[in-house]
Residue frames as qw, qx, qy, qz and C-alpha x, y, z in Angstrom:
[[0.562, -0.281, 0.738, -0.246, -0.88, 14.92, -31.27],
 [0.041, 0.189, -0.919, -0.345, -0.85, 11.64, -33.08],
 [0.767, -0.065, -0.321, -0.552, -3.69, 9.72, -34.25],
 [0.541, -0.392, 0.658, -0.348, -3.78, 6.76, -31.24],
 [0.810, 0.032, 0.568, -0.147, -5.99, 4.48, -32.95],
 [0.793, 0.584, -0.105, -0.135, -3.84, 4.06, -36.10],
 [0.653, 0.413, -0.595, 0.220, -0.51, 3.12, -34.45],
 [0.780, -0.358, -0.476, 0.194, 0.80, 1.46, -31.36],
 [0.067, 0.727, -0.348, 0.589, 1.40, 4.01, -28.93],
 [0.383, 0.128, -0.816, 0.413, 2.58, 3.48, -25.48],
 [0.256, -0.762, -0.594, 0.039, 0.00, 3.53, -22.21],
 [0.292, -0.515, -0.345, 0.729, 1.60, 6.37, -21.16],
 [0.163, 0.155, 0.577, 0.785, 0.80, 7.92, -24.47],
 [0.233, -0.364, -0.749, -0.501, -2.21, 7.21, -24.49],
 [0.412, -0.638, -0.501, 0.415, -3.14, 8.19, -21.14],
 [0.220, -0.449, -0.001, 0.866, -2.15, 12.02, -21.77],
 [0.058, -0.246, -0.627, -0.737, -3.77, 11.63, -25.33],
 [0.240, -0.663, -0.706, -0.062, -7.12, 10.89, -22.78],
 [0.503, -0.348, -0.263, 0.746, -5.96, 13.31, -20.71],
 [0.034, -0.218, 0.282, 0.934, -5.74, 15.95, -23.42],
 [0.504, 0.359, 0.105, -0.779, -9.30, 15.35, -24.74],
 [0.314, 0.364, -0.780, -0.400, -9.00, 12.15, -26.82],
 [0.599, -0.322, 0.574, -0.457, -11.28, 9.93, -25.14],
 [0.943, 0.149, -0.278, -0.108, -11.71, 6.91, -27.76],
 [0.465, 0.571, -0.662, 0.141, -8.19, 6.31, -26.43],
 [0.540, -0.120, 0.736, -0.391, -9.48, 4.51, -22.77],
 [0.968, 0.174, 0.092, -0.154, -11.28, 1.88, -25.44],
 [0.719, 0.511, -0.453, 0.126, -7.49, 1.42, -27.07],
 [0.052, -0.479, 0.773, -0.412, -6.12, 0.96, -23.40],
 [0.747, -0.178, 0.413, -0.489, -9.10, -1.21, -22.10],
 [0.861, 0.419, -0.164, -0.238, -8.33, -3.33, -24.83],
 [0.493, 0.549, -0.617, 0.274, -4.63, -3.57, -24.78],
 [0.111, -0.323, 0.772, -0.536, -5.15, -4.61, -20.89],
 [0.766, -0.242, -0.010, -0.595, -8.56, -6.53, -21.16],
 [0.611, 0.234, -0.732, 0.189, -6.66, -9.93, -21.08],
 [0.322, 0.171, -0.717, 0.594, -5.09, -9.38, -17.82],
 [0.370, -0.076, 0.312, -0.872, -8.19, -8.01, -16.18],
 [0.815, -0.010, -0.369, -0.447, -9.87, -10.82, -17.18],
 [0.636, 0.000, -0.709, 0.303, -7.02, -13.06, -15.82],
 [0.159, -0.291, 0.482, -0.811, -7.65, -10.70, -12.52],
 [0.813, -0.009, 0.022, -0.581, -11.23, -11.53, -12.56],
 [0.887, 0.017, -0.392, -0.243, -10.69, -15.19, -12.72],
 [0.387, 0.334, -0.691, 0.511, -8.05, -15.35, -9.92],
 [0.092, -0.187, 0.667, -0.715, -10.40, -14.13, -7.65],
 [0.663, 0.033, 0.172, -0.728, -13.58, -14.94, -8.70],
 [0.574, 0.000, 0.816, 0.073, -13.35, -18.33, -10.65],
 [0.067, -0.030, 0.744, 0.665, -14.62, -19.26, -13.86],
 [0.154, 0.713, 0.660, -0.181, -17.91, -18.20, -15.09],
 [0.134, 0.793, 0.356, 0.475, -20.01, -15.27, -16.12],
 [0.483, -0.843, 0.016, 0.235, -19.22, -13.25, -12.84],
 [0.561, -0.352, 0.161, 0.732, -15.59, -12.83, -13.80],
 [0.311, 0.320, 0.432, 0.784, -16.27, -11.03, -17.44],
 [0.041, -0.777, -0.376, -0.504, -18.96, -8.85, -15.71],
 [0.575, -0.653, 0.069, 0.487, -16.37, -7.56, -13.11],
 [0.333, -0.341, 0.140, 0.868, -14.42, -6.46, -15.69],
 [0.050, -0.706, -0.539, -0.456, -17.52, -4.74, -17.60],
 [0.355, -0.876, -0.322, 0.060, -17.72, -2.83, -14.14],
 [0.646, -0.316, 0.164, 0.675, -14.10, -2.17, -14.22],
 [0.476, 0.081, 0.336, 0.809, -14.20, -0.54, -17.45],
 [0.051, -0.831, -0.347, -0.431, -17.05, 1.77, -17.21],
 [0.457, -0.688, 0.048, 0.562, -14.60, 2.91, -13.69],
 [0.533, -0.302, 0.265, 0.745, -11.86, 3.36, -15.82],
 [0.165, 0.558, 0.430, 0.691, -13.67, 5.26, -18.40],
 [0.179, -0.914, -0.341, -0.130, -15.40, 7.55, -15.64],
 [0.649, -0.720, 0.051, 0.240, -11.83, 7.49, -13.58],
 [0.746, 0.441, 0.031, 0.498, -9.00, 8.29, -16.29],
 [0.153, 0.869, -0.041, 0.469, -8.73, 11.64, -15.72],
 [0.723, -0.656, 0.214, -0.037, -7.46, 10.67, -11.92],
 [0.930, 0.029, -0.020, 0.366, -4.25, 8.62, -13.28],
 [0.112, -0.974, 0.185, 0.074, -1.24, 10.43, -12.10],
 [0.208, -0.650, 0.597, 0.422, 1.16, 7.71, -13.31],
 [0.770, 0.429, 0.092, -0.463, 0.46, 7.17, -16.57],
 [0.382, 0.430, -0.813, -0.089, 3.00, 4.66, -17.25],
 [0.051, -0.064, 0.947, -0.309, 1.31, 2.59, -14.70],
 [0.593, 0.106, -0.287, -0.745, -2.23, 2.65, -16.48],
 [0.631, 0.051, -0.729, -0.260, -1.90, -1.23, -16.24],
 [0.338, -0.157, -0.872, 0.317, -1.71, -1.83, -12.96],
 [0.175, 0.086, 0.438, -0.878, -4.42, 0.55, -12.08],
 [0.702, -0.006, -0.325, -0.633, -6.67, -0.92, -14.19],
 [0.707, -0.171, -0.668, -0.156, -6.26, -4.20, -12.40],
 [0.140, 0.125, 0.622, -0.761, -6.39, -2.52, -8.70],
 [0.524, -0.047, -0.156, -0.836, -10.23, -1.57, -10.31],
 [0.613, 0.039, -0.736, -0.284, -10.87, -5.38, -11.42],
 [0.333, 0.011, -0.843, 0.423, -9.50, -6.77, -7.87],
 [0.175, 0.010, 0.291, -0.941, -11.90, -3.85, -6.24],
 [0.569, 0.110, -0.139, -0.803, -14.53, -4.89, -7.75],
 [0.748, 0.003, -0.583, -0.316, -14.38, -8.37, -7.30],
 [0.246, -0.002, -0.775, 0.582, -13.70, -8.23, -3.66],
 [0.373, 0.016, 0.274, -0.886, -16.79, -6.30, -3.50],
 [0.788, 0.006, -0.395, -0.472, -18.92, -8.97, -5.41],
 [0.589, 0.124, -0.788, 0.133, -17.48, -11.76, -2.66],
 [0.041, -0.162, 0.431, -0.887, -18.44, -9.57, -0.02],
 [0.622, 0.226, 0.284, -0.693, -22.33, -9.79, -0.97],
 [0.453, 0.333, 0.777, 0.285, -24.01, -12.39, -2.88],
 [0.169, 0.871, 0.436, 0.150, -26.00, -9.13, -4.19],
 [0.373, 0.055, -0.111, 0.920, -23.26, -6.58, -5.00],
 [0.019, -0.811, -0.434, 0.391, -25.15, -3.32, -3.43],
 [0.294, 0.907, -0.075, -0.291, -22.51, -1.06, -5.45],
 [0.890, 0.234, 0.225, 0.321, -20.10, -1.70, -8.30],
 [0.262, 0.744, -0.299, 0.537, -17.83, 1.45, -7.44],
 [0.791, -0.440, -0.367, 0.217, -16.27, -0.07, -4.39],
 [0.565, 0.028, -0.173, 0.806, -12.81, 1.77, -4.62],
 [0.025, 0.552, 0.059, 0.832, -14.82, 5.55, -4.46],
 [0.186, -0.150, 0.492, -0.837, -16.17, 5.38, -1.00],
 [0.161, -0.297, -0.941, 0.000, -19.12, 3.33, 0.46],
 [0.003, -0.586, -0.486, 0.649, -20.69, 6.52, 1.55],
 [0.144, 0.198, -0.453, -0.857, -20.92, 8.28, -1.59],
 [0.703, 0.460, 0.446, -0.310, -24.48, 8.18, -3.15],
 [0.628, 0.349, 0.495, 0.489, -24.33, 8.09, -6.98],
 [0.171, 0.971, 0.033, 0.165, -24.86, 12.13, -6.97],
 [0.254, -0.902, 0.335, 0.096, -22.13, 12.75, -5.33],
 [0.756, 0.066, 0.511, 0.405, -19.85, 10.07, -7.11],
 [0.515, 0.505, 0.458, 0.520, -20.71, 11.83, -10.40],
 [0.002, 0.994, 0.037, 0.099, -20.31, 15.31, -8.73],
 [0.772, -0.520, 0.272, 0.242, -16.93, 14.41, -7.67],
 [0.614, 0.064, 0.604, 0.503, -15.71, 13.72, -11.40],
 [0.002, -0.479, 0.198, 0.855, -14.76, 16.86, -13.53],
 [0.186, 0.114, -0.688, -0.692, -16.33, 15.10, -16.51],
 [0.225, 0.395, 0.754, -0.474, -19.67, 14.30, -14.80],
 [0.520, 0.554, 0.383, -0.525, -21.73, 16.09, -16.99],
 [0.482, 0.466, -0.445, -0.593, -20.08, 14.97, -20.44],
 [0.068, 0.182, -0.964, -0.183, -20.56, 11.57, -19.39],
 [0.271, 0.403, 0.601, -0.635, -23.99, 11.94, -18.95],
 [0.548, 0.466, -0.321, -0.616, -24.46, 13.31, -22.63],
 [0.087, 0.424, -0.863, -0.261, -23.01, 10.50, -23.21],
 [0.161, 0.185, 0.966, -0.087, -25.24, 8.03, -21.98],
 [0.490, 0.508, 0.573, -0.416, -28.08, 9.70, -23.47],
 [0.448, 0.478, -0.457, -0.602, -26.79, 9.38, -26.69],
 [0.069, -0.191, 0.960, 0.191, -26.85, 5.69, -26.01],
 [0.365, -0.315, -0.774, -0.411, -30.26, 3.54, -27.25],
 [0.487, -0.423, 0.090, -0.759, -33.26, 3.52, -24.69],
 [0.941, -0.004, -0.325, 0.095, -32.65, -0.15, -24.09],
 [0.666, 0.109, -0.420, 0.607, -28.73, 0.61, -23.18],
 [0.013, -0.594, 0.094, -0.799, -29.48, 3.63, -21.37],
 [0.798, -0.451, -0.095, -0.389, -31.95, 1.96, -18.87],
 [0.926, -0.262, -0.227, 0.147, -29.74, -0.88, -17.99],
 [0.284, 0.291, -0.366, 0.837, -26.33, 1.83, -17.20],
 [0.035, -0.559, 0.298, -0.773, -28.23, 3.40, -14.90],
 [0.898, -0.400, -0.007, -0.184, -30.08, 0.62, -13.05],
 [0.901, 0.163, -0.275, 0.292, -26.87, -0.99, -13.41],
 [0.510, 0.159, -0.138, 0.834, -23.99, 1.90, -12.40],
 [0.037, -0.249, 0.065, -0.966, -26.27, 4.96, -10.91],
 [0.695, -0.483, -0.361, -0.391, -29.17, 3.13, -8.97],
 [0.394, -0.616, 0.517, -0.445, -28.40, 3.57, -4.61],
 [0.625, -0.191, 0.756, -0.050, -29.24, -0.40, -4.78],
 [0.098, 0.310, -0.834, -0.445, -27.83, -2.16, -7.55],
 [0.895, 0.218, -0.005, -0.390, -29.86, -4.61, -9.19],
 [0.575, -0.359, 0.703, 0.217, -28.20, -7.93, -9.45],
 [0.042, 0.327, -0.480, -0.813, -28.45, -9.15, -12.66],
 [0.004, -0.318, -0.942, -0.109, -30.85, -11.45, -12.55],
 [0.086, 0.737, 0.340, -0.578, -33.15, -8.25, -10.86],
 [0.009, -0.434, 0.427, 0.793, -31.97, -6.56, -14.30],
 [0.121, 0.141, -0.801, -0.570, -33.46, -9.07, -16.40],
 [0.024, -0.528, -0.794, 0.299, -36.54, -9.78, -14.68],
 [0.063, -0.553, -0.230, 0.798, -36.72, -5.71, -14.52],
 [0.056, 0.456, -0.443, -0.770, -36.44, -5.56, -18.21],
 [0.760, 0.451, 0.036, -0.467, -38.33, -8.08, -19.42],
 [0.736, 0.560, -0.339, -0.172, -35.15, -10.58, -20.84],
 [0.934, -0.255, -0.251, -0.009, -32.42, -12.78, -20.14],
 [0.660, -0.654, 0.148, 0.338, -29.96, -12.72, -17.96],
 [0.679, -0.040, 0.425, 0.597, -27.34, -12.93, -21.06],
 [0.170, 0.733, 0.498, 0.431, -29.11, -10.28, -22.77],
 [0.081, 0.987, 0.050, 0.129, -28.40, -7.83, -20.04],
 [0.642, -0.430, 0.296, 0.562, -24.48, -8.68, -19.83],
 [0.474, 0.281, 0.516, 0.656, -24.24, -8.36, -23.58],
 [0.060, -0.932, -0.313, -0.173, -26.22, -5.12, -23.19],
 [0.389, -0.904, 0.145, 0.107, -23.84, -3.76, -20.77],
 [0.538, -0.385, 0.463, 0.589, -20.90, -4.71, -22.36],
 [0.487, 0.449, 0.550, 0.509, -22.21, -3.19, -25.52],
 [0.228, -0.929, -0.280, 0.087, -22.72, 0.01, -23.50],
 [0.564, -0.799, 0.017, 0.206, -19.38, 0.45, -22.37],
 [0.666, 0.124, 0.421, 0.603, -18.03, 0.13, -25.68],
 [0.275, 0.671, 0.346, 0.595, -19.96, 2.56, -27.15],
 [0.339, -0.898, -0.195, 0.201, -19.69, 5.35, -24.09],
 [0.445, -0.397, 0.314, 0.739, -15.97, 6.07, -25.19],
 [0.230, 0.167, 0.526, 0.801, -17.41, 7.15, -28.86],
 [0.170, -0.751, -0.620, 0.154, -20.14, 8.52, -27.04],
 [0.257, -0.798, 0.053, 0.543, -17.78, 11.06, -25.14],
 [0.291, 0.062, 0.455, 0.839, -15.68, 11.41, -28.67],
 [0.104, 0.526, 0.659, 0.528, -18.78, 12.50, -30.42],
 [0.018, 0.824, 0.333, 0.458, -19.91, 15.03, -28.17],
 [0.561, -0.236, -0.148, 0.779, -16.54, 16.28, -26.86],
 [0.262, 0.156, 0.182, 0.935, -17.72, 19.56, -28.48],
 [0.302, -0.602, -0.494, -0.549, -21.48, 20.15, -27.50],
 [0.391, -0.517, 0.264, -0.714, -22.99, 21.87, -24.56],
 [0.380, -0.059, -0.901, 0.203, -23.17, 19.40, -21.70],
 [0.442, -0.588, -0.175, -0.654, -26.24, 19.99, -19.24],
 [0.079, -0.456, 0.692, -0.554, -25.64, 20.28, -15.96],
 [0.610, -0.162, -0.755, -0.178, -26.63, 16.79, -14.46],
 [0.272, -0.180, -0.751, 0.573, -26.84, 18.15, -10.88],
 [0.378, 0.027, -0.103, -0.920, -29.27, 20.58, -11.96],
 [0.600, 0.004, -0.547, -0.584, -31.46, 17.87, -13.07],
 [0.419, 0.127, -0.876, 0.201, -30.84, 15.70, -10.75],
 [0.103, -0.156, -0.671, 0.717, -32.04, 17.72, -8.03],
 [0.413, 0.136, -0.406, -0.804, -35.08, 19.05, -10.48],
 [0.678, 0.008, -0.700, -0.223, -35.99, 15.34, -10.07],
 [0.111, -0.035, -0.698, 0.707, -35.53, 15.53, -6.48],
 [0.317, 0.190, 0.231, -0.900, -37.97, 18.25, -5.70],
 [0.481, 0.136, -0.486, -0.716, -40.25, 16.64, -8.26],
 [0.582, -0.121, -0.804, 0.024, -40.42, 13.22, -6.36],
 [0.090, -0.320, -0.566, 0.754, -40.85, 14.89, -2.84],
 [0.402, 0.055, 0.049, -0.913, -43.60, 16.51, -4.43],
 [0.646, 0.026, -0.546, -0.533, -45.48, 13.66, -5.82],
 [0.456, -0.121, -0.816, 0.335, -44.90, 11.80, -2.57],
 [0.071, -0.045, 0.262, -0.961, -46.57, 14.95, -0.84],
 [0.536, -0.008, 0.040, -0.843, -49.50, 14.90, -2.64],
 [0.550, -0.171, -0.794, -0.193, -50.25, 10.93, -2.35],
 [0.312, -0.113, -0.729, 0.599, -50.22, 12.05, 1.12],
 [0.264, 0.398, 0.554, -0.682, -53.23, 14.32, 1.01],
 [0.521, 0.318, 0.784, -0.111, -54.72, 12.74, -1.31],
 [0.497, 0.729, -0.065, -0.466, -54.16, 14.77, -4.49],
 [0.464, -0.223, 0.783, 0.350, -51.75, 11.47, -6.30],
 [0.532, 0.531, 0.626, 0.206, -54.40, 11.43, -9.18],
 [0.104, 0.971, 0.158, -0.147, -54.64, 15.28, -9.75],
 [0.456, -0.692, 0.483, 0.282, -50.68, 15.23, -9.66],
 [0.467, -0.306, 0.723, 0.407, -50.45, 12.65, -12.28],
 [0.562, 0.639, 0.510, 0.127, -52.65, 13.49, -14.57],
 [0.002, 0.976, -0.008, -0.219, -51.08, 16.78, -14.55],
 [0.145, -0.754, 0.595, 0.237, -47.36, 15.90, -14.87],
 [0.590, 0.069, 0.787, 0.165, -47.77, 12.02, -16.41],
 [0.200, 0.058, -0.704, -0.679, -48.18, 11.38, -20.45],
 [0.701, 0.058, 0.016, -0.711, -52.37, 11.03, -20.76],
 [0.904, 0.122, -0.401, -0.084, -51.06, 7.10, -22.14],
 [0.095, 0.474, -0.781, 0.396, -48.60, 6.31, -19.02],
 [0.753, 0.121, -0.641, -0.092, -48.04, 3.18, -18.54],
 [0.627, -0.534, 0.559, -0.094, -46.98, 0.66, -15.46],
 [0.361, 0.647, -0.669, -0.061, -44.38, -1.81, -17.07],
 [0.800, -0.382, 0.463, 0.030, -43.30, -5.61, -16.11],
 [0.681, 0.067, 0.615, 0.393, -40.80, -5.98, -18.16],
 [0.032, -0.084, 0.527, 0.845, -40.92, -5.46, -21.64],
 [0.223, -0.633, -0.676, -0.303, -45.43, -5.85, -21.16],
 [0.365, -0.408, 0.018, -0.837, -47.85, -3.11, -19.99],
 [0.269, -0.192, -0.940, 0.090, -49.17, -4.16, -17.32],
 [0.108, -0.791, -0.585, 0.145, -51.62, -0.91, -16.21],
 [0.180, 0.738, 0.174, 0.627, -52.25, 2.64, -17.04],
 [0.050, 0.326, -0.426, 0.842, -52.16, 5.47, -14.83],
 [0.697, -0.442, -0.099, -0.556, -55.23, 4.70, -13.09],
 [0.903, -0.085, -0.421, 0.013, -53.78, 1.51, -11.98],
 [0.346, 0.213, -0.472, 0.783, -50.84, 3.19, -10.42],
 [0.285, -0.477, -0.123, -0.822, -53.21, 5.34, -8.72],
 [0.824, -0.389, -0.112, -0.395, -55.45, 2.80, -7.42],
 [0.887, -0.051, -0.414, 0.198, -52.27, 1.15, -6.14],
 [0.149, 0.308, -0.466, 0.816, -50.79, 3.89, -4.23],
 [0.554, -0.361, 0.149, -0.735, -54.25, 4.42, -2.47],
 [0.914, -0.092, -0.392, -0.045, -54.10, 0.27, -1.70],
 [0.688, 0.051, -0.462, 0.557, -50.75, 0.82, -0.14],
 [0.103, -0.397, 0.394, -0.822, -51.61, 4.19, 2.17],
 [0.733, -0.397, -0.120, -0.540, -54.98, 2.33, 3.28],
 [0.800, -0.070, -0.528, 0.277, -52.36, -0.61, 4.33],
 [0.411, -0.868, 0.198, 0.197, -50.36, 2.17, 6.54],
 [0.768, 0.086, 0.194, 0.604, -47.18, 1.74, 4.13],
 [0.208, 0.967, 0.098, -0.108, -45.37, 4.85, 3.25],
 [0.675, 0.540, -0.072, 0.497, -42.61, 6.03, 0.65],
 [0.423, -0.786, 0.014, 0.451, -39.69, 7.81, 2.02],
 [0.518, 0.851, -0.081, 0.025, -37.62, 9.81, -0.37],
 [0.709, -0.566, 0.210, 0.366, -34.03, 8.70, -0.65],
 [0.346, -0.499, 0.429, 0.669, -32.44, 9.51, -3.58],
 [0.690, 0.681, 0.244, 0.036, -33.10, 10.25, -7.57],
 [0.271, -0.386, 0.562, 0.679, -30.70, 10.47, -10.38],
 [0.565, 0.727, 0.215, -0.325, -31.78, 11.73, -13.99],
 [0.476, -0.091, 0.578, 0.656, -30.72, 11.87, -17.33],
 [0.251, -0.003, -0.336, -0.908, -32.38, 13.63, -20.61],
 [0.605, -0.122, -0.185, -0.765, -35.28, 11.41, -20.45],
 [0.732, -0.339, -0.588, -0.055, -34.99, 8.84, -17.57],
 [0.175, -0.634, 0.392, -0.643, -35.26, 8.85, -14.31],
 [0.588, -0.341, -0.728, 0.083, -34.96, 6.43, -11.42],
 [0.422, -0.674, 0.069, -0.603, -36.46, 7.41, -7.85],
 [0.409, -0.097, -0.858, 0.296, -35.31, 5.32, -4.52],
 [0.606, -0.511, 0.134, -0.595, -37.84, 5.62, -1.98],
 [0.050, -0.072, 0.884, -0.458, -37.19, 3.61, 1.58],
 [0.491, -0.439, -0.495, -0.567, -40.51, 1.75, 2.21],
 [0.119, -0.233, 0.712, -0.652, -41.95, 2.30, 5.81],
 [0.383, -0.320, -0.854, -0.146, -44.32, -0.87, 6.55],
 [0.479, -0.628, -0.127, -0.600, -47.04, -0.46, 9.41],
 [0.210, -0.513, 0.690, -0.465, -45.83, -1.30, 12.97],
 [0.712, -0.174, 0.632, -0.251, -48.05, -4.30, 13.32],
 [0.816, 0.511, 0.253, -0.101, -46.74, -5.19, 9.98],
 [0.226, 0.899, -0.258, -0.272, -43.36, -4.63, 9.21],
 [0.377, -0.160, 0.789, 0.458, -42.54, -7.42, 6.84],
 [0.585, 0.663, 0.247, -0.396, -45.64, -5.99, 4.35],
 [0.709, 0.703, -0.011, 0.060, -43.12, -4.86, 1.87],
 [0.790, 0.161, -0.088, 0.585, -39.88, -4.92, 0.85],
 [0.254, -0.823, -0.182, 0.475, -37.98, -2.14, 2.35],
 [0.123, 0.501, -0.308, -0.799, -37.20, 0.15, -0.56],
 [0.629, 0.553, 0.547, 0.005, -38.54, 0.78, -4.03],
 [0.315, -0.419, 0.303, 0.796, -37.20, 2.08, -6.96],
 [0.643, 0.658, 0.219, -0.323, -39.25, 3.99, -9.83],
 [0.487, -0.119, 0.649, 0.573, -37.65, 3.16, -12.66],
 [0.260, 0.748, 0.382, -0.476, -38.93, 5.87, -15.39],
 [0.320, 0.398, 0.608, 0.607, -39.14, 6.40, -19.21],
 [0.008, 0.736, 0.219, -0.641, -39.94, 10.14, -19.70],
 [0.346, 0.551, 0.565, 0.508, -41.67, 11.73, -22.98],
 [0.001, -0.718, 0.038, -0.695, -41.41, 15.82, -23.22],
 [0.106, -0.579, 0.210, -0.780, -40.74, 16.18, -19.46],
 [0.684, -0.166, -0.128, -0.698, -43.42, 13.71, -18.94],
 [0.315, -0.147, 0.936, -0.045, -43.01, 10.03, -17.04],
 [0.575, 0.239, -0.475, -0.622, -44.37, 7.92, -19.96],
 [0.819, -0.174, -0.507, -0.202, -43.61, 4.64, -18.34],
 [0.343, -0.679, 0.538, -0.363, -43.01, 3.56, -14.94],
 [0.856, -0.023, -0.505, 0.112, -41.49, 0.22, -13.66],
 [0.559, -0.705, 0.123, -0.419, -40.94, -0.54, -10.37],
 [0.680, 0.221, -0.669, 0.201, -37.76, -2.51, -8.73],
 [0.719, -0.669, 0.130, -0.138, -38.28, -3.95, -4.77],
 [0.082, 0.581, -0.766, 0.263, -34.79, -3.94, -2.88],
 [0.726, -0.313, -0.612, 0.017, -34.70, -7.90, -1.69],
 [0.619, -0.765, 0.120, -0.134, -35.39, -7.55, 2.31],
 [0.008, 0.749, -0.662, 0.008, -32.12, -8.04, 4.23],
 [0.739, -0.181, 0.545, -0.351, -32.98, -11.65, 5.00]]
């Protein structure tokens, strides 16, 4: 097969080149079509930042969704069905809930990424990317409730522009991601996933009878952190003493969903307020987790905004 990115093949080309194992070749299509997907994005959405991070969401689809194209002369217009998809879904909510509109509203994010034959080499992928980019893909594309961005940048510690340019610096590099380790063992990401499951239902167990310290000293780095942002804001005690603040309220975590990677993890937990309280807290929480050998190293914490 030809070399893609040294002369001007055609989309259908290039689509069979992906097809066949070439993946840098979805950056040489995203390109050749970003224009128009832009001009999508600005039909429906207007001018602004919103239109360029629609098609940021667009192209991490089309990079997860290639392998689906069945006419690959029509590469272009499926990339702007994605765009339109996605920006009907951001008009829908002021707070897009999920930026894979077209794959089913019922799908969680496991079952999205079980769904897709190439699920577990895009996964390598993203954990070849920085610890910076890595965090914001998956809060961004693989958290049950999106962050908006503004929740991103708050979450992270920076500005709002900081985590577009982040994510659109991701989604470049994820195609030379998948090039680079088209050839290496890929670890099964539902394994982990559910590894991370069981691991959170345990740790929710034992806050419940009162073994949450014993638990984390055991399974937490000895220096684990609590996060705002990009500042410590308490050790592991603190966590501690803040879970035991929130059973004494009558609040309690419900396990809803975890997704993992080599060495993050996010947790969603539903929060269940006390009956004569039940605007206490926000109703869900997401750990948001940095993980050293095995170990949660740092933890940050994102509240879903109430529905109100």
């Amino acid at each position: 097969m030809r070399d893609v990115m040294s002369e001007a093949p055609s989309d259908a080309e290039l689509v069979r080149a992906v097809q066949g194992g070439e993946v840098a070749a979805v950056g040489v299509l995203i390109e050749r079509h970003r224009a128009a997907m832009h001009a999508v994005a600005l039909s429906v959405l207007g001018y602004g930042p919103e239109a360029e991070d629609a098609v940021q969401d667009a192209s991490l689809i089309a990079l997860r969704r290639i392998g689906d194209v069945r006419k690959a002369e029509s590469v272009g217009a499926w990339l702007r069905m994605i765009v339109r998809n996605v920006c009907r879904a951001r008009l829908r909510s002021a707070v897009s809930t999920t930026p894979l509109p077209e794959l089913g509203a019922a799908e969680g994010p496991e079952e999205i990424i079980d769904r897709h034959a190439m699920r577990d080499w895009l996964w390598r992928a993203i954990d070849e990317l920085s610890p910076l980019l890595r965090m914001t893909v998956m809060l961004r594309y693989f958290s049950p409730r999106t962050p908006s961005y503004e929740h991103l940048a708050a979450l992270c510690g920076v500005p709002v522009g900081t985590v577009r340019s982040r994510l659109s610096e991701a989604v470049a590099k994820l195609a030379g991601a998948m090039a680079a380790t088209a050839d290496l063992v890929h670890e099964d990401t539902a394994t982990l996933c559910r590894a991370s499951a069981k691991e959170a239902v345990e740790t929710l167990a034992a806050a419940g009878q009162g073994r949450f310290a014993e638990l984390t000293a055991e399974r937490w780095t000895p220096d684990a952190g609590f996060y705002v942002g990009r500042h410590r804001a308490g050790d592991r005690n603190f966590l501690v003493r803040g879970m035991a603040d929130d059973l004494e309220a009558g609040v309690r975590q419900r396990f809803r969903s975890a997704v993992a990677g080599r060495d993050m993890a996010i947790w969603e937990m539903d929060l269940v307020n006390p009956p004569d309280r039940p605007a206490h807290c926000p109703p869900a929480v997401a750990w948001v987790m940095s993980m050293r050998h095995g170990r949660m190293h740092q933890l940050r914490l994102f509240h879903a905004p109430s529905a109100e």
